[in-house]
mmCIF file of the N, C-alpha and C atoms, coordinates in Angstrom:
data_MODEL
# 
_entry.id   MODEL 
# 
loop_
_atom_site.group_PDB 
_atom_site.id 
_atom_site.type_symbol 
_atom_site.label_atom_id 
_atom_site.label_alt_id 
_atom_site.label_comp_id 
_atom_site.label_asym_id 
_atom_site.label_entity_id 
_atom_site.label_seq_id 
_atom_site.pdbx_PDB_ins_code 
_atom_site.Cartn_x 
_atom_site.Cartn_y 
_atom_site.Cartn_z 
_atom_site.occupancy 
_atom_site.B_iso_or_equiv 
_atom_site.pdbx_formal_charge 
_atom_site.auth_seq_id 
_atom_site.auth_comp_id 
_atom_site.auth_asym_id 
_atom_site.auth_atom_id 
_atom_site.pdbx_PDB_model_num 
ATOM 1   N N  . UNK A 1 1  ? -21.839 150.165 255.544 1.00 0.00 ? 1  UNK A N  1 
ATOM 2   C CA . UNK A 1 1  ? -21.263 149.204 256.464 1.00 0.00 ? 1  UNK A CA 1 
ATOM 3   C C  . UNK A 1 1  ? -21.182 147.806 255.867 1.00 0.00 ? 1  UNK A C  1 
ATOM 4   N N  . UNK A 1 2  ? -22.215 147.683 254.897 1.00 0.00 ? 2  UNK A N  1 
ATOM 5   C CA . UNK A 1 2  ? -21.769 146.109 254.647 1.00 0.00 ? 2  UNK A CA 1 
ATOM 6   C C  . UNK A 1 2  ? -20.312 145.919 253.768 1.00 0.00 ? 2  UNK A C  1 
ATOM 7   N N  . UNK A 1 3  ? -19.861 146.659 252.985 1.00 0.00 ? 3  UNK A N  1 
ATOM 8   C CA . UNK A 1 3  ? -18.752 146.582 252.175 1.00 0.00 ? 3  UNK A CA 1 
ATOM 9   C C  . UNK A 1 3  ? -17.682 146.115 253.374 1.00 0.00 ? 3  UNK A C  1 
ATOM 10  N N  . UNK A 1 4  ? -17.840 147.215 254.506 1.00 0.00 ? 4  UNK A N  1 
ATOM 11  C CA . UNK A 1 4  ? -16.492 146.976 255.439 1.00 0.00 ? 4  UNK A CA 1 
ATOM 12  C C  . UNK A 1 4  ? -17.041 145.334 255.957 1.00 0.00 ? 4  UNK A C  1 
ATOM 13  N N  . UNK A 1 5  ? -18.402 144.847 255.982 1.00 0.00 ? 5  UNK A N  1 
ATOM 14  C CA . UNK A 1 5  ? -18.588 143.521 257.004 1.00 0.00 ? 5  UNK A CA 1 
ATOM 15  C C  . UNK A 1 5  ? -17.605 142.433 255.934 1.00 0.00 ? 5  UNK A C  1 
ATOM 16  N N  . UNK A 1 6  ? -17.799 142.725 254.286 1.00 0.00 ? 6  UNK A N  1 
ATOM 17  C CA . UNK A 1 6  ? -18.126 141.901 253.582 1.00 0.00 ? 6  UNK A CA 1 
ATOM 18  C C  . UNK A 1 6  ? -16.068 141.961 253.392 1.00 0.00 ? 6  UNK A C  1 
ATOM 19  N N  . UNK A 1 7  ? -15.859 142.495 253.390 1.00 0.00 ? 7  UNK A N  1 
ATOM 20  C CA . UNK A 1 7  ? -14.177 142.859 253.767 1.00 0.00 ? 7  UNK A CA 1 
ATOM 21  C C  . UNK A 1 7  ? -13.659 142.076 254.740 1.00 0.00 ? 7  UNK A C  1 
ATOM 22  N N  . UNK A 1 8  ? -14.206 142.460 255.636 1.00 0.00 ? 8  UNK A N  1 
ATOM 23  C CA . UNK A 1 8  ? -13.893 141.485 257.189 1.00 0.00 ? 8  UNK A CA 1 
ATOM 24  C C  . UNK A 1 8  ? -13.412 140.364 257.107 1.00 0.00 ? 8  UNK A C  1 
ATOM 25  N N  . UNK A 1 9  ? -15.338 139.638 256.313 1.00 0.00 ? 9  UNK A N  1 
ATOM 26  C CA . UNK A 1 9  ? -15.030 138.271 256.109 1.00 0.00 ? 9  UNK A CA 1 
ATOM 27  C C  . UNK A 1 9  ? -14.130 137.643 254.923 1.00 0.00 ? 9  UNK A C  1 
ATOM 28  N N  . UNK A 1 10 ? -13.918 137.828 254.161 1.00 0.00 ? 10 UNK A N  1 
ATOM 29  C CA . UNK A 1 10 ? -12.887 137.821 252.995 1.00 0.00 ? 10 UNK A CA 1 
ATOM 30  C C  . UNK A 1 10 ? -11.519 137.873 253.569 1.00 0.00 ? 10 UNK A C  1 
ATOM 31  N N  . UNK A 1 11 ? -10.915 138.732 254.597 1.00 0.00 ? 11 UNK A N  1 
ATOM 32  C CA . UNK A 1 11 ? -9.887  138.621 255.367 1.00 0.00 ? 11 UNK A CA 1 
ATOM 33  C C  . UNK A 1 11 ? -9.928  138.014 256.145 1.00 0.00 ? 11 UNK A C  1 
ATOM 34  N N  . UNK A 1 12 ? -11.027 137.100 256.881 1.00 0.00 ? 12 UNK A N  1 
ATOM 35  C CA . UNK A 1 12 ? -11.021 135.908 258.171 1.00 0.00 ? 12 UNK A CA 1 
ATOM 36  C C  . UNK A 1 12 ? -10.707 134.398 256.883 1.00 0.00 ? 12 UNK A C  1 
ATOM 37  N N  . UNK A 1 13 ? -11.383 134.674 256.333 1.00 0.00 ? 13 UNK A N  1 
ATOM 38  C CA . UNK A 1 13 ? -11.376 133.437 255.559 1.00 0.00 ? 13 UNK A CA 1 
ATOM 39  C C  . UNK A 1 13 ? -10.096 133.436 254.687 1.00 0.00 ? 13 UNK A C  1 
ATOM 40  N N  . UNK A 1 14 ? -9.319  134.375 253.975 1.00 0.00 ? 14 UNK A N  1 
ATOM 41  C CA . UNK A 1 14 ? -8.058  134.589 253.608 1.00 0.00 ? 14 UNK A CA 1 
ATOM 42  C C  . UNK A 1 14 ? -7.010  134.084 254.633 1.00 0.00 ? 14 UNK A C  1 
ATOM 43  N N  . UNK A 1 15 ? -7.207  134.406 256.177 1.00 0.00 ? 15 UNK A N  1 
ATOM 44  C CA . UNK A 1 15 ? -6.319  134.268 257.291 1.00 0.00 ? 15 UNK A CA 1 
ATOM 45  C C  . UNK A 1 15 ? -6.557  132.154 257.392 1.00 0.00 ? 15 UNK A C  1 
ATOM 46  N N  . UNK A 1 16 ? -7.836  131.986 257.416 1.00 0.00 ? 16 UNK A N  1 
ATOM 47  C CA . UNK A 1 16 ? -7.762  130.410 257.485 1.00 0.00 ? 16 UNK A CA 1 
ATOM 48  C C  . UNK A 1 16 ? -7.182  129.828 256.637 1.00 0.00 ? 16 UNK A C  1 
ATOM 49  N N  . UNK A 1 17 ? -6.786  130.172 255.358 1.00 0.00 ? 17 UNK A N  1 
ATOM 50  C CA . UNK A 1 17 ? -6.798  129.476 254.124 1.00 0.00 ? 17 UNK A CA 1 
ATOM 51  C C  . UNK A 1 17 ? -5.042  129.337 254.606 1.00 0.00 ? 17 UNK A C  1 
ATOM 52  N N  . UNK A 1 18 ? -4.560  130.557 255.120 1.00 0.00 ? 18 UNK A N  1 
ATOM 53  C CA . UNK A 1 18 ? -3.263  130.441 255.117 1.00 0.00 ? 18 UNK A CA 1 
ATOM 54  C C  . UNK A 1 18 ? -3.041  129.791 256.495 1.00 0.00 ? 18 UNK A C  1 
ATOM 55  N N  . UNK A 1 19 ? -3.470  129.528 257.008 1.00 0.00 ? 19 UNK A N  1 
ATOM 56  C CA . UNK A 1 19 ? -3.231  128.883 258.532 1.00 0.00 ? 19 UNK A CA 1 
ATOM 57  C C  . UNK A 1 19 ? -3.548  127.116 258.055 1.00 0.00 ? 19 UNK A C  1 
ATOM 58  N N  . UNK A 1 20 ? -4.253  126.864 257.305 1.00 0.00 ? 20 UNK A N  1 
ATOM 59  C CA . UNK A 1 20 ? -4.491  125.510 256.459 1.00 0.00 ? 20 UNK A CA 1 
ATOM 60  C C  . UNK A 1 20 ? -3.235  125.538 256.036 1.00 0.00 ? 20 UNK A C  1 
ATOM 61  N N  . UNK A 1 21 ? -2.771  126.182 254.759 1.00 0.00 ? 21 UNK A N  1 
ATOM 62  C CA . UNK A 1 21 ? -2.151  125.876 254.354 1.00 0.00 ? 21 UNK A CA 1 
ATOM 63  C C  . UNK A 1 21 ? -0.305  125.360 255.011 1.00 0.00 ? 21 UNK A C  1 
ATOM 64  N N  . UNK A 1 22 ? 0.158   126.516 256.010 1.00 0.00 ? 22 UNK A N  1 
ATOM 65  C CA . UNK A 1 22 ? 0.497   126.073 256.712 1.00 0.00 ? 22 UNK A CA 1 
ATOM 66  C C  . UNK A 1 22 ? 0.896   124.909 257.840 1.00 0.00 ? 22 UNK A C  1 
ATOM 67  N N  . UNK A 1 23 ? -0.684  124.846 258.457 1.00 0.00 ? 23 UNK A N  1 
ATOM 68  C CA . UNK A 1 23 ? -0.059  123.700 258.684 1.00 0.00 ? 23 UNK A CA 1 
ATOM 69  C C  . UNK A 1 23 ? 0.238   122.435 257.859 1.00 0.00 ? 23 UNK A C  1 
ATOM 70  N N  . UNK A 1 24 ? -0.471  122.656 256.431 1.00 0.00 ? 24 UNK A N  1 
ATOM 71  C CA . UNK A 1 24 ? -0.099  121.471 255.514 1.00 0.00 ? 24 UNK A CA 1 
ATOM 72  C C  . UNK A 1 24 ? 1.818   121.226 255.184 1.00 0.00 ? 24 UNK A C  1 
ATOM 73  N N  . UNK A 1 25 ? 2.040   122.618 255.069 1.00 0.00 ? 25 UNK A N  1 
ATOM 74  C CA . UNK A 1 25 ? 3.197   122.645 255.077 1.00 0.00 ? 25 UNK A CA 1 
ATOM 75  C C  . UNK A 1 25 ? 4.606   122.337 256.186 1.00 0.00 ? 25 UNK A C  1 
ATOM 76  N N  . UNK A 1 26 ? 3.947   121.792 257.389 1.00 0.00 ? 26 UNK A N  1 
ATOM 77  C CA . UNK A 1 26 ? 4.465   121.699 258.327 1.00 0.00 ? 26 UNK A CA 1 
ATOM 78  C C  . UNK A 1 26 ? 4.242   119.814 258.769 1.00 0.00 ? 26 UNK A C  1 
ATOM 79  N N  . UNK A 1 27 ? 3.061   119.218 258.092 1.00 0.00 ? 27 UNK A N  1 
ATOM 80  C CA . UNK A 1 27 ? 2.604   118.202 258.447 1.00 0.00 ? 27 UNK A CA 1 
ATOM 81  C C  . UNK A 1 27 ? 3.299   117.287 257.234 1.00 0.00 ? 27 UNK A C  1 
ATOM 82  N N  . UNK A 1 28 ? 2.995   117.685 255.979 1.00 0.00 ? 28 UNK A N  1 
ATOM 83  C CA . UNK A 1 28 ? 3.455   117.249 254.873 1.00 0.00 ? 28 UNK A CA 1 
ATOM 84  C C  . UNK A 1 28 ? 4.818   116.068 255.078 1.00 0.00 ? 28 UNK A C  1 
ATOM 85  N N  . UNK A 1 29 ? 5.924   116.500 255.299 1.00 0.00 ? 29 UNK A N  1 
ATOM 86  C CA . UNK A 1 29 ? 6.792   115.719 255.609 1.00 0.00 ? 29 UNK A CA 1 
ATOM 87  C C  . UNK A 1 29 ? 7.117   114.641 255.962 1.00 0.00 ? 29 UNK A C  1 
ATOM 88  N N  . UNK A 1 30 ? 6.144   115.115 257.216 1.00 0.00 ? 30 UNK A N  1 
ATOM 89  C CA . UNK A 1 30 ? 5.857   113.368 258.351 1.00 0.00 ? 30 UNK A CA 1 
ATOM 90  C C  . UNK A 1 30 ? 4.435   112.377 257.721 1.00 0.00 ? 30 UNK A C  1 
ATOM 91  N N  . UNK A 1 31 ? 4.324   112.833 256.418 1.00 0.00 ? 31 UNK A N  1 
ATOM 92  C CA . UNK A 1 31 ? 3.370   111.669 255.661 1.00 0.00 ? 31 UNK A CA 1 
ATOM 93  C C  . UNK A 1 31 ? 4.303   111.257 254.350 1.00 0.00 ? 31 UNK A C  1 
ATOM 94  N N  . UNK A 1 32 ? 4.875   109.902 255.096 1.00 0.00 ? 32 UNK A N  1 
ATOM 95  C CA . UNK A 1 32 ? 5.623   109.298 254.023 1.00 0.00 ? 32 UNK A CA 1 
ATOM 96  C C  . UNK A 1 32 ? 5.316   108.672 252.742 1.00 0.00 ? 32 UNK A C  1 
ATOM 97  N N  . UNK A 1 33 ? 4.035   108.531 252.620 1.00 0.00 ? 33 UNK A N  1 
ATOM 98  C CA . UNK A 1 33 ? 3.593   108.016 250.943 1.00 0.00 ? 33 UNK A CA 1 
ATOM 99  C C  . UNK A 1 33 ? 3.061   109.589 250.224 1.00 0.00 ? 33 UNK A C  1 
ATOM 100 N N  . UNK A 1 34 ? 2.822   110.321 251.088 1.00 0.00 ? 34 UNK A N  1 
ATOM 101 C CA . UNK A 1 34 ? 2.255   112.028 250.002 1.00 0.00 ? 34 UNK A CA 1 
ATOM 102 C C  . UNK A 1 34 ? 3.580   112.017 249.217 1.00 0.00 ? 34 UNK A C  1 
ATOM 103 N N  . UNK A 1 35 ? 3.572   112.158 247.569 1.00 0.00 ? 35 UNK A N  1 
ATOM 104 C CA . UNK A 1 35 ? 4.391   112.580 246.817 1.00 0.00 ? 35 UNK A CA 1 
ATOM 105 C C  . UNK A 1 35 ? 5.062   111.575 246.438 1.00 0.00 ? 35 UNK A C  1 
ATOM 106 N N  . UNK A 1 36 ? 4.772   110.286 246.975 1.00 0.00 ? 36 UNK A N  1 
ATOM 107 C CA . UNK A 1 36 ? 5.729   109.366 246.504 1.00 0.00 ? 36 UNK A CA 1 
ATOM 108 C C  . UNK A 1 36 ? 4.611   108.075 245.783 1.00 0.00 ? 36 UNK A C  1 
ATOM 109 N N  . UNK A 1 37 ? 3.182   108.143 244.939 1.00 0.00 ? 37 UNK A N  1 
ATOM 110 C CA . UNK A 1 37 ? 2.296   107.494 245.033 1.00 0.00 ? 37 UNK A CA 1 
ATOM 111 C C  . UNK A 1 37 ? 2.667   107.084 243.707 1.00 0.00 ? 37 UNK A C  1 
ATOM 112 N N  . UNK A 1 38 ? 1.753   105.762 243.090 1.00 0.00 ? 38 UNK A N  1 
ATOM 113 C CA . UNK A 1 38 ? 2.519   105.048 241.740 1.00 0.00 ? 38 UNK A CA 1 
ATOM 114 C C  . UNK A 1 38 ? 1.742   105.937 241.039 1.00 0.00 ? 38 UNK A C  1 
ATOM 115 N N  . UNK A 1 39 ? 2.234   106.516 239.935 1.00 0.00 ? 39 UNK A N  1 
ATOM 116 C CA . UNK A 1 39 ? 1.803   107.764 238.978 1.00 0.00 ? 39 UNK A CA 1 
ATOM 117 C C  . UNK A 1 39 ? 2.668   109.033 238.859 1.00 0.00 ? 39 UNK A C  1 
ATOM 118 N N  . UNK A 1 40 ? 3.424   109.100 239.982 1.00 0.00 ? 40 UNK A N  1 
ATOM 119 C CA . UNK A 1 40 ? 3.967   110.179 240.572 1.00 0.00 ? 40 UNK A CA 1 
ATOM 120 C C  . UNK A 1 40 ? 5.408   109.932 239.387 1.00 0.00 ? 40 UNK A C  1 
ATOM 121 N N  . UNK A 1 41 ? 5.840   110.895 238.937 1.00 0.00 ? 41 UNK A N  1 
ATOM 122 C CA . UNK A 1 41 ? 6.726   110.896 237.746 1.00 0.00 ? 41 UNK A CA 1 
ATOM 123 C C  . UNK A 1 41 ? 8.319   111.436 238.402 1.00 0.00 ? 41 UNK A C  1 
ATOM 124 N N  . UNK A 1 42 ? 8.921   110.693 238.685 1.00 0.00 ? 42 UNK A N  1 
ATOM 125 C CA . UNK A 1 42 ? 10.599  111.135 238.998 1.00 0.00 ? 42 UNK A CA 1 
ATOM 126 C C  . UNK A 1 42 ? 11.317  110.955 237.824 1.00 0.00 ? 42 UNK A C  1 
ATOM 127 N N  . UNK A 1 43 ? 12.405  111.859 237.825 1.00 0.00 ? 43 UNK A N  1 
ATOM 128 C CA . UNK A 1 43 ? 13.540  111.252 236.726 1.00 0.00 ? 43 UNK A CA 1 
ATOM 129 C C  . UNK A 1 43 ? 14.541  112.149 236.978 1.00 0.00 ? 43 UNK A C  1 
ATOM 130 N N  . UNK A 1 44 ? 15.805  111.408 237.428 1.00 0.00 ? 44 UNK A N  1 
ATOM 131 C CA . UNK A 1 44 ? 16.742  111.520 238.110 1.00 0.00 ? 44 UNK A CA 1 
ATOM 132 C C  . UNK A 1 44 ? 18.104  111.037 237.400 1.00 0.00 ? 44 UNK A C  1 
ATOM 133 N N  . UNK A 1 45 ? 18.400  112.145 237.012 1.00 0.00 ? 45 UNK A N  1 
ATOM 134 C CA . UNK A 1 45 ? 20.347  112.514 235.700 1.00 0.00 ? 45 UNK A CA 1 
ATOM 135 C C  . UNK A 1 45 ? 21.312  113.095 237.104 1.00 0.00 ? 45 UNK A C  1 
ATOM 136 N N  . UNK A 1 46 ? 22.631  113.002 236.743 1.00 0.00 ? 46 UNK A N  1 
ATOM 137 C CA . UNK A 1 46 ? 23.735  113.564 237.176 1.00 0.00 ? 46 UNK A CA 1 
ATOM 138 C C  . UNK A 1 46 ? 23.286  114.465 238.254 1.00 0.00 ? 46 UNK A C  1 
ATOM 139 N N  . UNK A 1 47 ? 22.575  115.667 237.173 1.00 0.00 ? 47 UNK A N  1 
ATOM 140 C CA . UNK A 1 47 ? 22.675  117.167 237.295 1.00 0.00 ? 47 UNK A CA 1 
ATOM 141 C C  . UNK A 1 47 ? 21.649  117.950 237.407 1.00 0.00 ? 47 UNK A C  1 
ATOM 142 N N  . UNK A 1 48 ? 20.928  116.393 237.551 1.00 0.00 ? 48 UNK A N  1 
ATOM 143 C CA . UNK A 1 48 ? 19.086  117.150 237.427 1.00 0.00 ? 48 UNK A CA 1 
ATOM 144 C C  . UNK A 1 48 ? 18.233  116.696 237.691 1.00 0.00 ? 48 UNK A C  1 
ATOM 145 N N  . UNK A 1 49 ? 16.877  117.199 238.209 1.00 0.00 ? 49 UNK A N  1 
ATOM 146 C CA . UNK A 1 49 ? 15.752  116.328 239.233 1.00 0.00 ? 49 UNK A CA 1 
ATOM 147 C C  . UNK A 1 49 ? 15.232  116.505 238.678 1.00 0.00 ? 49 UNK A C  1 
ATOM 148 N N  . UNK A 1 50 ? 13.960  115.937 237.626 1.00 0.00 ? 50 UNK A N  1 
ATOM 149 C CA . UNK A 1 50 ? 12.928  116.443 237.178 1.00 0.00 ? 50 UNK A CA 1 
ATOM 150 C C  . UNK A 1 50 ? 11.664  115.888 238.287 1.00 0.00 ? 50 UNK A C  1 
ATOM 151 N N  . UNK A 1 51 ? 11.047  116.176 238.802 1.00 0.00 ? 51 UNK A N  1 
ATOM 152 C CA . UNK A 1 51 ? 9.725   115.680 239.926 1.00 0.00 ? 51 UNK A CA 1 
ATOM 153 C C  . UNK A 1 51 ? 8.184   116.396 239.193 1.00 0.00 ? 51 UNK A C  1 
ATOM 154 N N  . UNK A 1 52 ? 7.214   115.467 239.196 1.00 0.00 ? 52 UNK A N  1 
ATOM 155 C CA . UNK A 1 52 ? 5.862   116.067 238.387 1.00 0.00 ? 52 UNK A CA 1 
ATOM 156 C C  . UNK A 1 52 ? 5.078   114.846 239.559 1.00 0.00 ? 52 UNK A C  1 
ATOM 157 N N  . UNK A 1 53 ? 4.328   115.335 240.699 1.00 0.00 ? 53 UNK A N  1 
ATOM 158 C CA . UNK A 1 53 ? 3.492   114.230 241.595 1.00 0.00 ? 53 UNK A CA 1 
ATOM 159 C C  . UNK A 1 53 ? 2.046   114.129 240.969 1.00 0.00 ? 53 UNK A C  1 
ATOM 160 N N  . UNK A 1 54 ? 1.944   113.729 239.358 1.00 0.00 ? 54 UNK A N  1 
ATOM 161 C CA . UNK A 1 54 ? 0.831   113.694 238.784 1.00 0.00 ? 54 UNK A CA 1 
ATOM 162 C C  . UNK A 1 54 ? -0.254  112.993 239.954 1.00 0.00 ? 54 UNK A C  1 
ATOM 163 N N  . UNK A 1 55 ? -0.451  111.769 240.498 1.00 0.00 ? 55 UNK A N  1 
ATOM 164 C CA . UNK A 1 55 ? -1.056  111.047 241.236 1.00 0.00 ? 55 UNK A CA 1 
ATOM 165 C C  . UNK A 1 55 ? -1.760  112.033 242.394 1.00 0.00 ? 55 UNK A C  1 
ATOM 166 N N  . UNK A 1 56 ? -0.655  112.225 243.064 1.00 0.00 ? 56 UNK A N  1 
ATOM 167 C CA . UNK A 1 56 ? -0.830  113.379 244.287 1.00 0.00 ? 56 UNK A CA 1 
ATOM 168 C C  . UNK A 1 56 ? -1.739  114.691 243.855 1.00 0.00 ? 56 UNK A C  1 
ATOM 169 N N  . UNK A 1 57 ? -1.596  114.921 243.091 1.00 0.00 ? 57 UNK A N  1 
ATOM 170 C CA . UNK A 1 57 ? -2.000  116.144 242.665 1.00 0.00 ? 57 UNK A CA 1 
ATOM 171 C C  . UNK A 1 57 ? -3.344  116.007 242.139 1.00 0.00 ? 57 UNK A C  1 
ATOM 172 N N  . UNK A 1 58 ? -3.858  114.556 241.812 1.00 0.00 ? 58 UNK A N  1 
ATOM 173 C CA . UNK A 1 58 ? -5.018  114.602 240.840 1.00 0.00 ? 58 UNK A CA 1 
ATOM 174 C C  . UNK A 1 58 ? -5.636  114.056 242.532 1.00 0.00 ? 58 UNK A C  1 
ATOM 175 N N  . UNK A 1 59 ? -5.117  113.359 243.684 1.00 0.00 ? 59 UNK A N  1 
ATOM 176 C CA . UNK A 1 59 ? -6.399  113.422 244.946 1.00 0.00 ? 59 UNK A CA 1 
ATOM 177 C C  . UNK A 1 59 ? -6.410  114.793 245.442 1.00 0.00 ? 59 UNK A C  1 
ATOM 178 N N  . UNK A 1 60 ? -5.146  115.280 245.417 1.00 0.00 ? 60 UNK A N  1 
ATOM 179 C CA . UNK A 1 60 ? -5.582  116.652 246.627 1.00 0.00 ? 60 UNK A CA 1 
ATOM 180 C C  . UNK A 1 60 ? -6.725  117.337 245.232 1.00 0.00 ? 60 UNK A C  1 
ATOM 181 N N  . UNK A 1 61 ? -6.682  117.650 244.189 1.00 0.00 ? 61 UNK A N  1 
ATOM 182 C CA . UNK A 1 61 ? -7.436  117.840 243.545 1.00 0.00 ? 61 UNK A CA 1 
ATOM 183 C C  . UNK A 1 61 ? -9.485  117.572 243.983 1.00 0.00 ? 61 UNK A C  1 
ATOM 184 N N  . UNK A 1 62 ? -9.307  115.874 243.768 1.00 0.00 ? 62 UNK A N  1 
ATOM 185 C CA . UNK A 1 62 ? -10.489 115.707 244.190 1.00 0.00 ? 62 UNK A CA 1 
ATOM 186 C C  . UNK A 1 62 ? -10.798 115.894 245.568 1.00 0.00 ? 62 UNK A C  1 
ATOM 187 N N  . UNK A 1 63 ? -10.039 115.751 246.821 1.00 0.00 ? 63 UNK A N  1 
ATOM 188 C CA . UNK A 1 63 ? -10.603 115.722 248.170 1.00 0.00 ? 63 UNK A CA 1 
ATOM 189 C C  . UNK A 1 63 ? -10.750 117.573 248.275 1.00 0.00 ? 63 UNK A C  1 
ATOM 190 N N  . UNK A 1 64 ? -10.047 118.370 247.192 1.00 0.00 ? 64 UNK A N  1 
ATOM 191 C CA . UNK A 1 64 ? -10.944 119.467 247.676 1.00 0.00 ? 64 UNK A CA 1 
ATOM 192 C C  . UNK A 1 64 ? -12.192 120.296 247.301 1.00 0.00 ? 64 UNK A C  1 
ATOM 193 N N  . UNK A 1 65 ? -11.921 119.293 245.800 1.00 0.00 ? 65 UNK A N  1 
ATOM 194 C CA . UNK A 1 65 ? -13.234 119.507 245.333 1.00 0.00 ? 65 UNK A CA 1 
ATOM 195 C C  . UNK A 1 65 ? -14.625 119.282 246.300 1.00 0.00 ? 65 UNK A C  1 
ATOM 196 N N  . UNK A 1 66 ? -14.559 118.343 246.909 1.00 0.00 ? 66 UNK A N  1 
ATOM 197 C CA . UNK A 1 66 ? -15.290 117.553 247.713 1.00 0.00 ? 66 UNK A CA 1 
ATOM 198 C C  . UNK A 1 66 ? -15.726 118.620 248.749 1.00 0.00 ? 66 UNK A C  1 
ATOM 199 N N  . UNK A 1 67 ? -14.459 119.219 249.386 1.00 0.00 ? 67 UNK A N  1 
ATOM 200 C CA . UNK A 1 67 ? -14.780 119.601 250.270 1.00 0.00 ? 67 UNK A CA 1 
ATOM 201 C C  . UNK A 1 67 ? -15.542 120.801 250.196 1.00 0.00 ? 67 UNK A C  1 
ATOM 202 N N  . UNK A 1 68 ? -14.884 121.871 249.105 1.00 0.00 ? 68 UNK A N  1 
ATOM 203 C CA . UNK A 1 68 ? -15.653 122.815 248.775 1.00 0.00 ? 68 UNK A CA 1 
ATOM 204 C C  . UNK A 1 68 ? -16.884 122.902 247.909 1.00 0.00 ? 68 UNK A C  1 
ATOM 205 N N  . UNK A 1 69 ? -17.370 121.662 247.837 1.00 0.00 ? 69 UNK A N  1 
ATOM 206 C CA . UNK A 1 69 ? -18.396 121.204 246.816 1.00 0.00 ? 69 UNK A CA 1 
ATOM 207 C C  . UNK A 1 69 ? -19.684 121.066 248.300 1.00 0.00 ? 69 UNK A C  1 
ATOM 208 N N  . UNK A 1 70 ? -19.186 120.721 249.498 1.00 0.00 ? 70 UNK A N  1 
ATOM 209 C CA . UNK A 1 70 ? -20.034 119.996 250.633 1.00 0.00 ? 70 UNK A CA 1 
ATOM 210 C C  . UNK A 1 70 ? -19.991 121.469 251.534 1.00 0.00 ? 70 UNK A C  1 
ATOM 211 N N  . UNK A 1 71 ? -18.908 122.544 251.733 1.00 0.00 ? 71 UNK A N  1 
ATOM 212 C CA . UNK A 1 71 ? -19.252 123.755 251.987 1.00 0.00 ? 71 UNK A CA 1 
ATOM 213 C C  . UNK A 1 71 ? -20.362 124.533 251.203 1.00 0.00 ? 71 UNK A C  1 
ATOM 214 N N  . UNK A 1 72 ? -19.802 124.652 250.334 1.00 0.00 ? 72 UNK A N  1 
ATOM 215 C CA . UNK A 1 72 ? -21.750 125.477 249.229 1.00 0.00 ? 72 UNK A CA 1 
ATOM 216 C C  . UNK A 1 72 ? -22.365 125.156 249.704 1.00 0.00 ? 72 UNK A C  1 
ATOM 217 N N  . UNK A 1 73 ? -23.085 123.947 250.138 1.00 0.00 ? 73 UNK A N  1 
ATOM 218 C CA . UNK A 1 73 ? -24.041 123.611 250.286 1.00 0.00 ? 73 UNK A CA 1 
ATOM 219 C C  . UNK A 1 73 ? -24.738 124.211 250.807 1.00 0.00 ? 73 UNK A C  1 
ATOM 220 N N  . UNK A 1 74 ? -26.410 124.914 250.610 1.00 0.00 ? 74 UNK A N  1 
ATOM 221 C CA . UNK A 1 74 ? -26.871 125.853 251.614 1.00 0.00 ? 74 UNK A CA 1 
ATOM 222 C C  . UNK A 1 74 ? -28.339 125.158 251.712 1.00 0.00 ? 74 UNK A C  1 
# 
């Protein structure tokens, strides 16, 4: 029985991760400086977008470190 408990939870916590993520993907938009921060690399031709949100990418980086650094915690 524990394999099936230990299953369970791996699929509750799989189901949050995507319900997070989600709504990030739904909220994202209506935060007008995410993706647009000084670091954030555009370059913009005719025919072509190049986009790299170095900046953005190095906080969501740390704020989840953080977070999953303050979950472990036991």
């Amino acid at each position: 029985m524990d394999g099936i408990h230990f299953f369970g939870k791996i699929l509750i916590i799989f189901g949050l991760i995507c319900i997070v993520v989600g709504v990030f993907f739904v909220l994202a938009p209506k935060i007008p400086w995410l993706g647009r921060l000084p670091g954030d690399i555009m370059i913009k031709r005719e025919n072509f977008t190049f986009y790299f949100p170095l900046t953005t990418s190095i906080i969501a980086s740390v704020v989840l470190s953080v977070i999953l650094i303050l979950l472990n915690r036991k």
